[in-house]
C-alpha positions as a Markdown table, in Angstrom:
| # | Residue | x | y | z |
|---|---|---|---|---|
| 1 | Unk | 0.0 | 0.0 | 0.0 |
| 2 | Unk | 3.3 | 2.1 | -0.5 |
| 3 | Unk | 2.2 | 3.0 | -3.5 |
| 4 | Unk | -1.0 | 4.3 | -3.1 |
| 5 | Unk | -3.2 | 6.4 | -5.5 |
| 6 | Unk | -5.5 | 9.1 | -3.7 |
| 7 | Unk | -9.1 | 9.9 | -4.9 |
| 8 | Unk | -9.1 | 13.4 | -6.5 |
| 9 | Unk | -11.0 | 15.1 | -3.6 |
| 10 | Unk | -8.3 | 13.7 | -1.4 |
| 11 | Unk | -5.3 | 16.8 | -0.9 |
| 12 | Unk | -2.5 | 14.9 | 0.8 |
| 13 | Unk | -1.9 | 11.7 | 2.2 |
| 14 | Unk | -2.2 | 12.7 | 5.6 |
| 15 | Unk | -5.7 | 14.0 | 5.1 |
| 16 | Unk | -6.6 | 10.3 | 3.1 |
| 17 | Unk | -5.0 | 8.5 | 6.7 |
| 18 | Unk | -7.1 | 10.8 | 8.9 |
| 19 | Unk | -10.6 | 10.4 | 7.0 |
| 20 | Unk | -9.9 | 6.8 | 7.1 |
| 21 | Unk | -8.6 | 6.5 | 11.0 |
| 22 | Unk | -12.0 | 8.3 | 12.0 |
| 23 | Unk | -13.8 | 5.6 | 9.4 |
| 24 | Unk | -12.2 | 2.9 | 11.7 |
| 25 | Unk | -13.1 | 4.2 | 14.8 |
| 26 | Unk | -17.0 | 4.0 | 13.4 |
| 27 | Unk | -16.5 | 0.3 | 11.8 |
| 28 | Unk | -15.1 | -0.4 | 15.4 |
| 29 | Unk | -18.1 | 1.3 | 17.2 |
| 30 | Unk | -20.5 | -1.2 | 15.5 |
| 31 | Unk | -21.5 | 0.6 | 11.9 |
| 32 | Unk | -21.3 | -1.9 | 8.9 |
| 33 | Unk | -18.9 | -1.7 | 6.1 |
| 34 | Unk | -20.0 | 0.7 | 2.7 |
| 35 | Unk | -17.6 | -2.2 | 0.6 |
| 36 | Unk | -17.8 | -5.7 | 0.3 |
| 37 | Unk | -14.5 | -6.8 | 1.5 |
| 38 | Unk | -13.3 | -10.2 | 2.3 |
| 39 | Unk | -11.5 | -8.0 | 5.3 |
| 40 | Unk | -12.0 | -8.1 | 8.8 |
| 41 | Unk | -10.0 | -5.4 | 9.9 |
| 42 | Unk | -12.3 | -1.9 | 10.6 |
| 43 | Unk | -8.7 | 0.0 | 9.4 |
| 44 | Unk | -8.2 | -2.0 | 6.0 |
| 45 | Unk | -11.7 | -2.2 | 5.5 |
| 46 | Unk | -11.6 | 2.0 | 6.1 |
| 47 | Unk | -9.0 | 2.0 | 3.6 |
| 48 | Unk | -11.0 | 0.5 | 1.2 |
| 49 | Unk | -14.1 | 2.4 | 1.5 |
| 50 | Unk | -12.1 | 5.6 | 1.6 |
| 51 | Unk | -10.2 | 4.7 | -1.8 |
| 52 | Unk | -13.9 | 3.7 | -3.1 |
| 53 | Unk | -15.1 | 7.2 | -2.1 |
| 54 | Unk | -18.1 | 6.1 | -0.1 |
| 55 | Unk | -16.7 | 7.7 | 3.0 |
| 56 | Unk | -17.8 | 11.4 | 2.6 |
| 57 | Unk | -16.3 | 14.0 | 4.7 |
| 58 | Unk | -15.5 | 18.0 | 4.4 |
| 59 | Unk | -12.8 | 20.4 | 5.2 |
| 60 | Unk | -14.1 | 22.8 | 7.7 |
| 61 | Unk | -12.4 | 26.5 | 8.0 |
| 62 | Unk | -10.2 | 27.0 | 11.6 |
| 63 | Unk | -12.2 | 29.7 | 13.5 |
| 64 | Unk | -8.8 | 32.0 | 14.6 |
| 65 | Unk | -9.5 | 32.9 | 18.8 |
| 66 | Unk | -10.7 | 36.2 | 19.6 |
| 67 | Unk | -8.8 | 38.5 | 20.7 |
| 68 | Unk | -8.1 | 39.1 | 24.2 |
| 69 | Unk | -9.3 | 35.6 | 25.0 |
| 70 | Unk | -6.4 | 33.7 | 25.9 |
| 71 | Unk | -4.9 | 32.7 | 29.2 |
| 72 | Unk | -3.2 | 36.0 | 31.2 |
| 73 | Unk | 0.7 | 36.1 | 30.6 |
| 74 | Unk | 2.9 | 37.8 | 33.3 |
């Protein structure tokens, strides 16, 4: 899996491992796999669904703190 092609809405390979870690963690909480898979594991079976782009997900824009909010200094 070295070699691995991304879907096109996937950016970076970081982003593909983190949609699919957070698809593991469901499969592993009980929800049933999106693939037919001869796999067991939630994480390959993740993989899978992820590459098959039945795993939707969406970037959402970091919300900057306001200012004046943080903790005291001095």
């Amino acid at each position: 899996m070295s070699n691995l092609i991304l879907p096109r809405d996937v950016d970076s390979k970081f982003r593909f491992i983190t949609v699919a870690a957070q698809r593991a963690k469901q499969l592993q909480g009980g929800a049933k796999p999106r693939v037919d898979t001869h796999s067991r594991k939630p994480t390959r079976i993740a993989v899978e669904e992820t590459l098959a782009g039945t795993v939707s997900w969406e970037m959402r824009e970091e919300v900057a703190p306001a200012e004046g909010g943080g903790p005291a200094k001095g």
